[in-house]
C-alpha positions as a Markdown table, in Angstrom:
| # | Residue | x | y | z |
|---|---|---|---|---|
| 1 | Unk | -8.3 | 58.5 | -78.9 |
| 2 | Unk | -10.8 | 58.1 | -81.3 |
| 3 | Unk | -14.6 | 58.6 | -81.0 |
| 4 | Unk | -16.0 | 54.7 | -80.5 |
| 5 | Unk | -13.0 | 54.4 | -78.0 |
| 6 | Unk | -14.1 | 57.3 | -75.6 |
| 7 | Unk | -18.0 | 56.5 | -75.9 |
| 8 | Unk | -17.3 | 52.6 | -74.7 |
| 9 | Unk | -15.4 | 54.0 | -72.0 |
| 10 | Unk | -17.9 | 56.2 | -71.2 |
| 11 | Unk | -21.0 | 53.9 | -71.1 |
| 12 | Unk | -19.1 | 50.5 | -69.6 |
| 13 | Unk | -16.7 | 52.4 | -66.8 |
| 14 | Unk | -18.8 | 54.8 | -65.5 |
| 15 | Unk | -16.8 | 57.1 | -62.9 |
| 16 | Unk | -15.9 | 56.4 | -59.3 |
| 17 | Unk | -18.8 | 57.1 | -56.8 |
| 18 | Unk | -18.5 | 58.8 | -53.1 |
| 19 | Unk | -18.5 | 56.1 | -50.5 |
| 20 | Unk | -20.6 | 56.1 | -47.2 |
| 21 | Unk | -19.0 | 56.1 | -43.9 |
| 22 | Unk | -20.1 | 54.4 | -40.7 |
| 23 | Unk | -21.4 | 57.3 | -39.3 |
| 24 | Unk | -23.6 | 58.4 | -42.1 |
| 25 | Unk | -21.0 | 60.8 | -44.2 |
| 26 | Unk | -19.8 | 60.7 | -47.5 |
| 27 | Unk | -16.2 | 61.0 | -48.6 |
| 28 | Unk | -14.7 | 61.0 | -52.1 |
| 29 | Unk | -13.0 | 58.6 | -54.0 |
| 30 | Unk | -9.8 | 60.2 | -53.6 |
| 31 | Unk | -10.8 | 60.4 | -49.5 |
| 32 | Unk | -9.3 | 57.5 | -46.9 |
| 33 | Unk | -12.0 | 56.3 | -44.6 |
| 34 | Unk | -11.7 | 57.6 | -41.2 |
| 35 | Unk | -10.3 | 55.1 | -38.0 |
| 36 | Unk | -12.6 | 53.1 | -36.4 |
| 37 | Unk | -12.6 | 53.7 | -32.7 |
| 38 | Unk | -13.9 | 50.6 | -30.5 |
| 39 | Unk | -16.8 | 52.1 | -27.8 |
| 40 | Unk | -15.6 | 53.1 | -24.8 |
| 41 | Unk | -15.8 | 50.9 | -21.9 |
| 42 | Unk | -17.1 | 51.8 | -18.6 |
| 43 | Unk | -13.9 | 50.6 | -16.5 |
| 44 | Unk | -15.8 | 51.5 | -13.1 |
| 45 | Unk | -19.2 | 49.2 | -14.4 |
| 46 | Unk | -16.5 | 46.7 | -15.5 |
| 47 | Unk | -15.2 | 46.2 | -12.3 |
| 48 | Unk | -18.0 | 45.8 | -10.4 |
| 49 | Unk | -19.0 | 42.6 | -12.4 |
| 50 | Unk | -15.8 | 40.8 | -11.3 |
| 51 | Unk | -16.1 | 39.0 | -8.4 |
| 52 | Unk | -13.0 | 38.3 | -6.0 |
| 53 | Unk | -12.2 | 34.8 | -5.3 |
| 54 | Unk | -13.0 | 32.8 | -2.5 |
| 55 | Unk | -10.6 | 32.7 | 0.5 |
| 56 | Unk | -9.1 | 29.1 | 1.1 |
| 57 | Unk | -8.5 | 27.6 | 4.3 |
| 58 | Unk | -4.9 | 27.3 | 5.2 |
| 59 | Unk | -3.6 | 23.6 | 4.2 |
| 60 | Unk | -2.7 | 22.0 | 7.7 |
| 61 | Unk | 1.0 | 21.3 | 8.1 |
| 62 | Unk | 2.1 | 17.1 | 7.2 |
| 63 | Unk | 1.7 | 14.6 | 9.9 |
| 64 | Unk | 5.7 | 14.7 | 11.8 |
| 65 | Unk | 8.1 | 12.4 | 10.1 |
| 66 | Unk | 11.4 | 11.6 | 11.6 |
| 67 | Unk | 13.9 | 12.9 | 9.4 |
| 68 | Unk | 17.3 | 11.2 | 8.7 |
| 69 | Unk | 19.0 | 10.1 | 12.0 |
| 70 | Unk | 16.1 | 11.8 | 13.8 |
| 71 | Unk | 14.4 | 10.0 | 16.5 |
| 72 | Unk | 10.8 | 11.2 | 17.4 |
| 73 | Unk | 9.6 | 11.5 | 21.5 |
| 74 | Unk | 6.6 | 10.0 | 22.0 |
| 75 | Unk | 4.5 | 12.0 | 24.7 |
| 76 | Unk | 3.7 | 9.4 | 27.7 |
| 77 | Unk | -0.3 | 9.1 | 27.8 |
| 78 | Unk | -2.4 | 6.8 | 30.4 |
| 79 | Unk | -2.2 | 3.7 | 28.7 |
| 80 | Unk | -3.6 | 0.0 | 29.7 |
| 81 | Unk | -1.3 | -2.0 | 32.0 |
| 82 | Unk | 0.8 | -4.2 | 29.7 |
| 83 | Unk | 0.1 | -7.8 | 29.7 |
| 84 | Unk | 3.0 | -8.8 | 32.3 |
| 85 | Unk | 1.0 | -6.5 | 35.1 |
| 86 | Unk | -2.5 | -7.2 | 34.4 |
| 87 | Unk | -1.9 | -11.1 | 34.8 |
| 88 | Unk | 0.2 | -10.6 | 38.2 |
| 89 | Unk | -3.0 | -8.5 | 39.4 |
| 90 | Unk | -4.9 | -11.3 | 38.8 |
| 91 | Unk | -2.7 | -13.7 | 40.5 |
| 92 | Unk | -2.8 | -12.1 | 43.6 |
| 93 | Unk | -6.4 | -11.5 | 43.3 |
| 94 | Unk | -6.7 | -15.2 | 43.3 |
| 95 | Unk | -5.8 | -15.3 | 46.8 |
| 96 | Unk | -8.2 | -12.9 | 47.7 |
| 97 | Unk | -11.0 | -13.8 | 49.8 |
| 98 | Unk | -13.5 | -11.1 | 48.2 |
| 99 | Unk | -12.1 | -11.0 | 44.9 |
| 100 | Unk | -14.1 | -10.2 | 41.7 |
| 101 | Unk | -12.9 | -13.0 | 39.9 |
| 102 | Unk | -15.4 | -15.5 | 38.3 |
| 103 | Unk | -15.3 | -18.2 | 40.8 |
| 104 | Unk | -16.4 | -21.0 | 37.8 |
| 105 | Unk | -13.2 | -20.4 | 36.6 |
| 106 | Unk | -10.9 | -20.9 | 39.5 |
| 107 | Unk | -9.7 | -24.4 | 40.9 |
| 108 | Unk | -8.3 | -24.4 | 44.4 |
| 109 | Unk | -5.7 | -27.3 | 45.6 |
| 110 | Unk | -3.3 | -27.9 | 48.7 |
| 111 | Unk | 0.1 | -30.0 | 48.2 |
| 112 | Unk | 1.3 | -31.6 | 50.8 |
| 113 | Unk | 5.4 | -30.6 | 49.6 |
| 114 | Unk | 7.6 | -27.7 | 50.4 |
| 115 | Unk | 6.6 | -24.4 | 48.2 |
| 116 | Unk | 10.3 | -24.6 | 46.0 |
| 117 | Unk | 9.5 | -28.9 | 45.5 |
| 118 | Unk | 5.7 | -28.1 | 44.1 |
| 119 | Unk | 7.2 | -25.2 | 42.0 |
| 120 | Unk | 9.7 | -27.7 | 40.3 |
| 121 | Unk | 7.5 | -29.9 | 39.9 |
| 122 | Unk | 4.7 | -27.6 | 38.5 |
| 123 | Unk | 7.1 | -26.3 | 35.5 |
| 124 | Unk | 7.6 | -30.4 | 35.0 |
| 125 | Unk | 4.3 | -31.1 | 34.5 |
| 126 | Unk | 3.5 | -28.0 | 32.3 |
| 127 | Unk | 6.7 | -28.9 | 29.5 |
| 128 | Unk | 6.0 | -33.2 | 29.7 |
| 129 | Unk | 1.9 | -31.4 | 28.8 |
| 130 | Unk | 3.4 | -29.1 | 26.0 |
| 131 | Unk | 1.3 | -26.0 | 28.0 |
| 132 | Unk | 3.7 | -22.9 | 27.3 |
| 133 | Unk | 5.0 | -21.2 | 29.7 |
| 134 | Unk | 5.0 | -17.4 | 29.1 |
| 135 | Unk | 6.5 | -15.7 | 32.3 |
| 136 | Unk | 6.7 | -16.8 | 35.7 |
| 137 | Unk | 8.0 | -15.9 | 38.9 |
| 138 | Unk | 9.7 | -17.9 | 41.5 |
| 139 | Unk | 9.8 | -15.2 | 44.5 |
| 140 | Unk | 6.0 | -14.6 | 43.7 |
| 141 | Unk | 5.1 | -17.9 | 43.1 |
| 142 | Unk | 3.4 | -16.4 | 39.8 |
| 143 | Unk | 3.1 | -18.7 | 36.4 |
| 144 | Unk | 1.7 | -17.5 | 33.0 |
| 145 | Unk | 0.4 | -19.7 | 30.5 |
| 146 | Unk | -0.6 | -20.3 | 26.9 |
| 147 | Unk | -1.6 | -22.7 | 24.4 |
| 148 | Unk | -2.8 | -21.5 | 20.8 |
| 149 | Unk | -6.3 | -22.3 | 20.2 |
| 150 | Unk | -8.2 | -23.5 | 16.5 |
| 151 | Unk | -9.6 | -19.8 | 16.1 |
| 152 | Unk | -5.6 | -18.5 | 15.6 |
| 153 | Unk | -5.4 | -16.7 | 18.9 |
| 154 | Unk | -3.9 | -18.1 | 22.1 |
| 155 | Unk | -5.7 | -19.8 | 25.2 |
| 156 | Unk | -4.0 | -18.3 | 29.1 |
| 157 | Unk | -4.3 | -19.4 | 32.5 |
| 158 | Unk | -2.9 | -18.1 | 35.0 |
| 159 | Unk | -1.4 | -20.5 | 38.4 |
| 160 | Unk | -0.6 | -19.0 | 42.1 |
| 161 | Unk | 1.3 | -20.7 | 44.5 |
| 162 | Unk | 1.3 | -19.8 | 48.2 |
| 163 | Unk | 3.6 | -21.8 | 51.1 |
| 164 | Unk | 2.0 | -22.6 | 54.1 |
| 165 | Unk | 3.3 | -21.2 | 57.5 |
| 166 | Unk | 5.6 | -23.9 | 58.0 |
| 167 | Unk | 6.7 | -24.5 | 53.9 |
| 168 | Unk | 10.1 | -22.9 | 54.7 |
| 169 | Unk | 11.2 | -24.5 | 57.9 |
| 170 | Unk | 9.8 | -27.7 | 58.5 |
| 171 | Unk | 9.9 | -30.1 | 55.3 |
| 172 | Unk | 7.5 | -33.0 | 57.1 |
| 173 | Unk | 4.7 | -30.4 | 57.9 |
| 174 | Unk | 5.5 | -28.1 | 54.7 |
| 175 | Unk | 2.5 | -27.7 | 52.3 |
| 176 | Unk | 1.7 | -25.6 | 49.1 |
| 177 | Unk | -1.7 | -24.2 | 47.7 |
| 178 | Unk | -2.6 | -23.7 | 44.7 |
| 179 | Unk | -5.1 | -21.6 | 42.6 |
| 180 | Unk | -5.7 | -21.9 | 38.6 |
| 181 | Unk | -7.2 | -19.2 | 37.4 |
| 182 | Unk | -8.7 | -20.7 | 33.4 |
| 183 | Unk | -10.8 | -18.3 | 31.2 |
| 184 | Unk | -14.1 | -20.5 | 31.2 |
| 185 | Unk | -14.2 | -19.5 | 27.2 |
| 186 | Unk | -11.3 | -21.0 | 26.5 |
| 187 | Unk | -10.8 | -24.0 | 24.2 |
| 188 | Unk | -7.5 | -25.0 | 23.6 |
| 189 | Unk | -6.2 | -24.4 | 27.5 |
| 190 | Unk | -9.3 | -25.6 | 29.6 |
| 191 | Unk | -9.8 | -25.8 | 33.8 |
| 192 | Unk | -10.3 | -29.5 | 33.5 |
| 193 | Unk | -7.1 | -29.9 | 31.5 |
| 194 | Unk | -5.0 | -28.2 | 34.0 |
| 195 | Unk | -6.7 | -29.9 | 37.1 |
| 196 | Unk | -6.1 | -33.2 | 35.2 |
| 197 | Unk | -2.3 | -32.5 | 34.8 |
| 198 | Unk | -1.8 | -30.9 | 38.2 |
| 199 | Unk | -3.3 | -34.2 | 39.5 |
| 200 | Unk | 0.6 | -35.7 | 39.0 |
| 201 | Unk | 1.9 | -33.2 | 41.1 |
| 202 | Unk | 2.0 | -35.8 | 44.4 |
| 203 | Unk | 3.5 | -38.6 | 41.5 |
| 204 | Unk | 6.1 | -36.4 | 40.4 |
| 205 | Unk | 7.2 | -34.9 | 43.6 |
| 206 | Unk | 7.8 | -38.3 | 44.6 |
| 207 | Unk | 9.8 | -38.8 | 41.7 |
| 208 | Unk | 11.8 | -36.0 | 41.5 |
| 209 | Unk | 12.6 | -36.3 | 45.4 |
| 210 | Unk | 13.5 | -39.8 | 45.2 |
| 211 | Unk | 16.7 | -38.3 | 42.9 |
| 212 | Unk | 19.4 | -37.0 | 43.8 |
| 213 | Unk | 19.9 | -34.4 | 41.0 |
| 214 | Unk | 16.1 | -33.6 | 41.7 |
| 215 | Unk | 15.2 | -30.1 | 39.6 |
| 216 | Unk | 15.6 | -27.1 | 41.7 |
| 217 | Unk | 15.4 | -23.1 | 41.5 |
């Protein structure tokens, strides 16, 4: 090589230099750099900083739903007396003396018929007045009525019969009473409507005897 050649190459590629390490040492050109090892980690100081999760209440079980073909029991509890019972209380408690009932709401009458002719006639006067009749009882002498009122809900009363000591044997001294029993906040089904169509009763007792295919129970 000639002379120029090895003095460029001397002043413009000067020779490899030692490198420095991480840790302060030196190591030659010809020298690979040692491994770097990550710092150690204190497992014991590690753990300590983890906190353990909260326990969870237990999720309660889904309300019991009858499977296929499965027919749930329903366990008996002290319930309110149906409809049907709590009106025939009050019917009988309308021929009670000392009764609770609000006397405002009560109308009393006496007909001078038989107890199975005023009966008749009774159910006679209700249907020609378009007053429902929900349930009634002939043995009891029991009636249950309705009319729906302007509010969407339905109007009752409630009518007792009673036969006098001599209503079964003796037609000529046979009589009937009567009580109405007529929420006093009702509007559609009134007192003063049911004492104005009971006032036919003598009218169509008379009419219905007076037939020989007169209505009977």
């Amino acid at each position: 090589m000639p002379w120029a050649a090895l003095l460029y190459v001397g002043i413009f590629c000067p020779p490899l230099c030692a490198q420095e390490t991480t840790d302060g040492s030196m190591i030659g050109p010809d020298q690979s750099p040692p491994p770097v090892v990550p710092p150690a980690v204190n497992q014991a100081a590690a753990a300590l900083n983890i906190q353990p999760p909260a326990t969870r209440q237990p999720i309660p079980p889904p309300p019991e739903t009858p499977q296929a073909g499965q027919v749930l029991t329903l366990q008996k509890s002290n319930l309110a007396p149906s409809l049907p019972q709590a009106w025939r209380l009050k019917a009988l408690l309308l021929f009670k003396p000392n009764s609770n009932l609000d006397k405002n709401s009560i109308a009393f009458m006496r007909v001078a018929s038989p107890y199975r002719s005023t009966f008749a006639a009774i159910r006679k006067i209700l249907n020609t007045n378009n007053i429902t009749i929900d349930a009634w009882s002939s043995s009891s002498g029991h009636i249950l009525l309705s009319s729906p009122n302007e509010k969407g809900g339905v109007d009752r009363a409630i009518l007792a019969l009673k036969q006098g000591a001599d209503g079964g044997n003796n037609d000529g001294n046979a009589w009937t009473d009567l009580r109405v029993f007529c929420d006093k906040n009702n509007r559609a089904l009134t007192l003063a409507q049911l004492k104005s169509a009971l006032s036919q009763l003598d009218a169509t007792i008379l009419d219905q005897n007076s037939k020989p295919d007169a209505d009977s129970l």
